[in-house]
N, C-alpha and C positions, 0 to 999 in steps of 0.2 A: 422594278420601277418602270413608269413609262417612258418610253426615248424617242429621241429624233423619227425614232422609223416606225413609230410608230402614229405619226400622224394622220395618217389614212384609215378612216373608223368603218368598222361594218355597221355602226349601229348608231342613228344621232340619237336618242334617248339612251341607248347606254354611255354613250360618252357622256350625256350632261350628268346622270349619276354620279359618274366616274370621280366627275369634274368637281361634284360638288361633294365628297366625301370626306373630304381633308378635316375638316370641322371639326366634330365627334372625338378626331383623336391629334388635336393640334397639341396637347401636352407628350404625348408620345412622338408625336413629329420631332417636336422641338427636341427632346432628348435621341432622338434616335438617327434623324437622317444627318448622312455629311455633309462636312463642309466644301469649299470648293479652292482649287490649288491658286496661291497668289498669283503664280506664274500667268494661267488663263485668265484671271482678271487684270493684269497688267496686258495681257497680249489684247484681250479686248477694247480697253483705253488708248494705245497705244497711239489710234491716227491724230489723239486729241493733245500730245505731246508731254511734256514734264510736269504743267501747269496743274493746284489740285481742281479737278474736274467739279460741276455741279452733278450728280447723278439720281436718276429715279428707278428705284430698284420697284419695277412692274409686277406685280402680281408675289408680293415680297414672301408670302407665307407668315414663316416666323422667326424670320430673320437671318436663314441663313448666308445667304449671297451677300446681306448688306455686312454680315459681321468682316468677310473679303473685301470690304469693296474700302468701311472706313480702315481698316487695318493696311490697302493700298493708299491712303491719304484723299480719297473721295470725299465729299461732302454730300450725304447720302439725303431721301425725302424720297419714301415706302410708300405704294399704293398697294391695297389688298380689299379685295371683295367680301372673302368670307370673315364672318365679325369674330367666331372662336379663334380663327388665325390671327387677326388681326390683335385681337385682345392680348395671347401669346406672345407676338411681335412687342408689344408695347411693356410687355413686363421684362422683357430679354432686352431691349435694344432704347431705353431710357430717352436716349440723349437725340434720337432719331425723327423728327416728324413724319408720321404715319397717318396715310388717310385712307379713308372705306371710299374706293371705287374699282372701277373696272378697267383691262384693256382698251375697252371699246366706247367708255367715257374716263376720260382723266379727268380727274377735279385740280388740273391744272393749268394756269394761265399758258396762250400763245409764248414761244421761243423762250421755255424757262429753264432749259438741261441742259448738257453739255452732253450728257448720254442716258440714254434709254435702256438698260439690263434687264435680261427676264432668268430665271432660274427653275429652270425645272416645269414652263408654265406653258410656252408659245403654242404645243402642238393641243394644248384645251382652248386656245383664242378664236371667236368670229374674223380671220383675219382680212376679211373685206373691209371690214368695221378700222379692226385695229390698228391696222398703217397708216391710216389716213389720220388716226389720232395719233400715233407715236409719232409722226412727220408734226405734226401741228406743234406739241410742247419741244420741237427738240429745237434749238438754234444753229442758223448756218452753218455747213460743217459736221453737223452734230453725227454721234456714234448710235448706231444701236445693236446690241449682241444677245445673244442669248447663251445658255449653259446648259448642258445636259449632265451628268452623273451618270456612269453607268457601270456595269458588273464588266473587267474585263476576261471576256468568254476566250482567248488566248489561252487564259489556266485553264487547266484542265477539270479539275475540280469547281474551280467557278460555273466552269458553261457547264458543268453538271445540275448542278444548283439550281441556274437560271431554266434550264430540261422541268423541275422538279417543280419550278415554283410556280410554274402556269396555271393558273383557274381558268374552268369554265366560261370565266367572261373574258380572259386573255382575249386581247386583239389578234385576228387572226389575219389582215389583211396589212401588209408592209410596205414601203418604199424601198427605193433604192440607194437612197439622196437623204444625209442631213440637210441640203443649203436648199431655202428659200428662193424665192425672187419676188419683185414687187416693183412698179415703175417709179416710186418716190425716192428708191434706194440705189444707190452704184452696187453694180456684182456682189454678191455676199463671197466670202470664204470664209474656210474653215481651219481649226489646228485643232488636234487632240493631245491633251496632257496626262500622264500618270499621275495617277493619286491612289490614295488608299485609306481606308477606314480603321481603326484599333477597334476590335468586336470579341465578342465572345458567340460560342453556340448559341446563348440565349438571347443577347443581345442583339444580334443578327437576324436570328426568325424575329427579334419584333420589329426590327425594321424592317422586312419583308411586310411584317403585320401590318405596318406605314402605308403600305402601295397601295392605289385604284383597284387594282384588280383583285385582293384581297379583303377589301373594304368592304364591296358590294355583295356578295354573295351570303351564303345563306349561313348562319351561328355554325351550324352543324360542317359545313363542306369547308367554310375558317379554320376552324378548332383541327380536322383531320387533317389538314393542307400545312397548317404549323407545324403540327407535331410530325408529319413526313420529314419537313425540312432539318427539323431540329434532332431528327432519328440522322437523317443522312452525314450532317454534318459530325455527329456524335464518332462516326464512325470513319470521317478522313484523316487519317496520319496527323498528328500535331494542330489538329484543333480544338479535340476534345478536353483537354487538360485544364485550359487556361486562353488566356488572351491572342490574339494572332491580327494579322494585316488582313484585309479585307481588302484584294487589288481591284481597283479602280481605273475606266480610261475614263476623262473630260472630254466631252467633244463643246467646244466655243465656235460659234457662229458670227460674224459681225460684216456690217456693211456702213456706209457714209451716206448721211440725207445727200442728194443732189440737189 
């Protein structure tokens, strides 16, 4: 999956690809990617106190972050770009108000949130464009965080995996730094939380199938790149049998409009 560190692109026509590949397979997203730990959705709320928050879950997908956010007692209102996600979003999350926009236009009134969440999205955002609108809907005080998921390459066999899963159009150029900056915001910090996924061998390569970087490439270089992973994993100790945990760090980002 893409991650914090990987916001730094070689390539701005491969990134808009990238960016815009979700679509296609927004039914398999929805069943495939995970969700995200209560724990980091409450740490990113947190400067906003006990109160239930107003929240806009930014560039929502298909709802995974918002299923965290009302399950934290938020009072949730999705924005999402792409219309096959969004359509997704709206069959999964009923009770939600879900609107087709962008980062870098909200189709939301001045001072309307209490907090601004992104999941899985920021490092695809114009972010000259995009602070300047997350700053505009958020109200005094307001939070804005962001989430990342990620493989934790600690296990041994994970960071094997993540070795394995790289395509051709893998980013190859990194940071050093999850945390942002931006002058409308105080300091960003950061926490990482443990999580983990319940997967099987096959279930696993199709969420690998989920990612940008598998998306884009070619039927043929897809097809062998799967079945790599789904050969590798066949063959680690207590995977192949059945069900197993899928270890996971959260890296959450969050800072305070000034």
């Amino acid at each position: 999956m893409t991650t914090a560190d990987e916001w730094s692109a070689d390539d701005t026509e491969l990134r808009a690809r990238r960016a815009a590949s979700f679509g296609p397979e927004a039914i398999a997203y929805a069943e495939h990617r995970p969700d995200y730990p209560l724990a980091g959705i409450r740490w990113a709320l947190e400067p906003l106190g006990a109160r239930e928050p107003e929240v806009l879950d930014l560039a929502a997908g298909t709802g995974k972050l918002t299923a965290g956010l009302l399950a934290a007692g938020a009072r949730v209102t999705a924005v999402e770009p792409d219309a096959a996600m969004l359509a997704e979003f709206r069959r999964g999350c009923r009770e939600v108000t879900a609107l087709s926009g962008t980062a870098e236009a909200i189709p939301l009134h001045d001072d309307s949130v209490d907090a601004v969440v992104v999941g899985q999205a920021l490092h695809w955002f114009d972010q000259e464009r995009a602070f300047p609108e997350i700053a505009r809907v958020l109200r005094p005080g307001g939070v804005f965080a962001a989430f990342w998921n990620m493989h934790d390459v600690e296990v041994e066999w994970v960071a094997e995996l993540d070795r394995l899963s790289r395509s051709t159009v893998s980013f190859q150029t990194r940071t050093s730094s999850g945390i942002v900056t931006h002058p409308l915001f105080e300091e960003f910090v950061r926490a990482d939380f443990p999580h983990t996924q319940r997967r099987t061998v096959e279930s696993l390569t199709a969420t690998i199938g989920t990612h940008s970087h598998t998306l884009v490439i070619s039927a043929g270089e897809r097809a062998a790149l799967l079945e790599k992973i789904a050969t590798y994993l066949r063959g680690v100790p207590g995977l192949g049998a059945g069900e197993f945990d899928l270890p996971l760090r959260t890296l959450v980002i969050r800072s305070v409009l000034r």
